[in-house]
N, C-alpha and C positions, 0 to 999 in steps of 0.2 A: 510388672515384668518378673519373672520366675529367673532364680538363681539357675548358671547352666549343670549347676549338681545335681537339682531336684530331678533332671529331666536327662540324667547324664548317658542313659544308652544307645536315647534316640538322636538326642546332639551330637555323640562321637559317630554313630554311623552315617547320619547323614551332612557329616560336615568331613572334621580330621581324619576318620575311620570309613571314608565310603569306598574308597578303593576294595578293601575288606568284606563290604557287604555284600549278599549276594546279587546276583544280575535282575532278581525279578523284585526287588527291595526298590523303596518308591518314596513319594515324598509322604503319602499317608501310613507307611508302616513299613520298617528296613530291619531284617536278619542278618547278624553278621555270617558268615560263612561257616558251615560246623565244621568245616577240617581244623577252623582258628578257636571255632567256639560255639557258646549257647546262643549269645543276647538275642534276644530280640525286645520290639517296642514298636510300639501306636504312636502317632504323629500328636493326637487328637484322644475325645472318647463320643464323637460325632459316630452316625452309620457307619459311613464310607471308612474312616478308618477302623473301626471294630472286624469291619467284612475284610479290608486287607491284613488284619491282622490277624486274623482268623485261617487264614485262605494261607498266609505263612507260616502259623502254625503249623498246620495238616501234613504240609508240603517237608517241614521241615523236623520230625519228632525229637522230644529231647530237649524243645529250646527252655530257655530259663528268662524270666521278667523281673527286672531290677528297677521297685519304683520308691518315691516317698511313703511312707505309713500314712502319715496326713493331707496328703497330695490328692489332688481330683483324679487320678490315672492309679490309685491303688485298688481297685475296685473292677477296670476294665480289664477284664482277661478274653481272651478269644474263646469262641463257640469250636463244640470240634475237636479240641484236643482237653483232656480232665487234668487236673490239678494233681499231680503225683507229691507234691508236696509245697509246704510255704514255711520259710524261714527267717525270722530275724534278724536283722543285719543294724551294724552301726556304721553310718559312712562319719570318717574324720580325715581332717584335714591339718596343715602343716605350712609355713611359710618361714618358720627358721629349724632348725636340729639341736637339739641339747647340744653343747660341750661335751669331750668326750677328751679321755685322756690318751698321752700316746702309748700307752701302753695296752689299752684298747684295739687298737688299729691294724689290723690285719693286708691292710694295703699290695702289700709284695706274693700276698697267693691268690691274689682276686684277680680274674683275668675277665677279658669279654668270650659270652660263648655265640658261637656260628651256626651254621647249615650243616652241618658234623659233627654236633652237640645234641641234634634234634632228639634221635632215636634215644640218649641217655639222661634229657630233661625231661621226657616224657615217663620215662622211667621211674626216675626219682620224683614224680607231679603223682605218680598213680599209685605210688609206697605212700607217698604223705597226706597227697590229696587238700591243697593249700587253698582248693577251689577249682573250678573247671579247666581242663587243662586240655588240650586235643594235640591231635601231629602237627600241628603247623601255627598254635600257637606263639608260635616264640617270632614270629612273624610282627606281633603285637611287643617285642620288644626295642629298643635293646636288653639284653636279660646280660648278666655278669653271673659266677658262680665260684667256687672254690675245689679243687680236688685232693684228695689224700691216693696215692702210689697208681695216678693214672684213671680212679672213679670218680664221677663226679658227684660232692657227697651235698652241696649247698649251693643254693638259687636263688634269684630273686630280678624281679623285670617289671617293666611297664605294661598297662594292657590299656583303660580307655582315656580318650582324649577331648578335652573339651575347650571353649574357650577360656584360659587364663589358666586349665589344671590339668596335670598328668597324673594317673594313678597308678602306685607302687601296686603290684602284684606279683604271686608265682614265689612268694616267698618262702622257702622249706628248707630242709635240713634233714639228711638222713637220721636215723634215729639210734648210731652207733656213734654219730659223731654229734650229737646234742651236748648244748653245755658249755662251749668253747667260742662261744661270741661269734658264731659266724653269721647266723640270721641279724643279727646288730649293723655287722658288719658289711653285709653287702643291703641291705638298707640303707644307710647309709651314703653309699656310694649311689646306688640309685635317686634317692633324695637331694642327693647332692648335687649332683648332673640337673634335677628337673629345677632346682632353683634356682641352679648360676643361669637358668635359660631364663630365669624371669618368671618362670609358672610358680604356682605353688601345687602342692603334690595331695594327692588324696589316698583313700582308700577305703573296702569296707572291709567288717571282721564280722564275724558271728557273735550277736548280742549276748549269749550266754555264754561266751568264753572271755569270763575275766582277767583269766591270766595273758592271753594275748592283746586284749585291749590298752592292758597295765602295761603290755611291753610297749606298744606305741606308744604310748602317753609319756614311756622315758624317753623316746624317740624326738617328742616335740610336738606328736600328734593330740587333740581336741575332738572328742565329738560334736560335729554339726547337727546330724540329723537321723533318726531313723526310718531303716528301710524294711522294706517285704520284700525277699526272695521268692518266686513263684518255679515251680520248675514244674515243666509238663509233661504227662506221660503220651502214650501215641492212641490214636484215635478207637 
């Protein structure tokens, strides 16, 4: 039986995330919605699922494929739409949070953000670019963030779900206000929340950026495993 990480884009949409997917998403190959997002994934690497996932690809331009490097489903991409690009990824995971001091703690300016937040996360997702981000993204949260004189300068939310893990995403920082512990900080809070629920929390980072990975790692984060980002261009 395969870890539900290995396999975590097709398990969150067709399990905790299929509200999300779109309407012609199936048991052999589910898209999440692009107003929310890229993913998509193969059930299988069988015919029938390769043709449905093919058939969503076309349908859908733009989608991105999150599988294991070592994994039998790193190989299966759909016919129909070309490979714009493949990326590196480290998926890590989390089940306690370092210590952290109170002087750390930014508690008192971290709010939760809403449906009136939307146009100003997307904002700050498309300056930073923390990873795929779209208008209705935050959909996939709840997302927390911090503001300085009314903008919203720092973010950070859950995106997929699977059995026993929620993944921390959407994490940024303007880049006026870098430096001041806020990406720490509202990780934190998100992490926090996914553990008192009993999950343990994940996440991926771009394998070539070690300075972010080091930041998880102060976090509490581990690397499990690595991944191939697949992102496709249109047909």
């Amino acid at each position: 039986m395969t870890h539900p990480l290995d396999r975590a884009v097709f398990n969150a949409l067709t399990t905790r995330l299929s509200r999300l997917a779109t309407p012609d998403s199936g048991g052999l190959a589910a898209r999440l919605d692009p107003e929310v997002g890229v993913f998509l994934a193969a059930a299988d690497d069988s015919a029938a699922s390769r043709e449905a996932l093919s058939v969503l690809a076309r349908r859908y331009p733009g989608s991105g494929l999150v599988e294991r490097e070592d994994g039998p489903m790193a190989g299966v991409l759909p016919e129909g739409a070309p490979v714009a690009a493949q990326v590196a990824l480290v998926q890590m995971t989390t089940t306690a949070l370092t210590p952290v001091g109170t002087s750390a703690r930014l508690d008192g300016v971290i709010e939760e953000l809403g449906e009136a937040d939307a146009p100003a996360m997307l904002a700050l997702a498309t300056l930073t670019r923390p990873g795929p981000f779209r208008s209705r993204t935050r959909e996939l949260g709840p997302f927390v963030g911090i503001r300085q004189d009314g903008e919203l300068v720092a973010m950070a939310g859950r995106r997929l779900r699977v059995d026993g893990f929620t993944e921390l995403s959407g994490v940024c920082t303007h880049p006026d206000h870098r430096g001041k512990g806020y990406a720490a900080a509202l990780s934190r809070v998100v992490v926090g929340e996914i553990l008192a629920s009993g999950e343990a929390a994940f996440l991926h980072a771009f394998a070539d950026h070690e300075a972010t990975i080091a930041f998880y790692r102060g976090l509490g984060f581990e690397t499990r495993a690595r991944m191939t980002y697949s992102l496709l261009g249109e047909a």
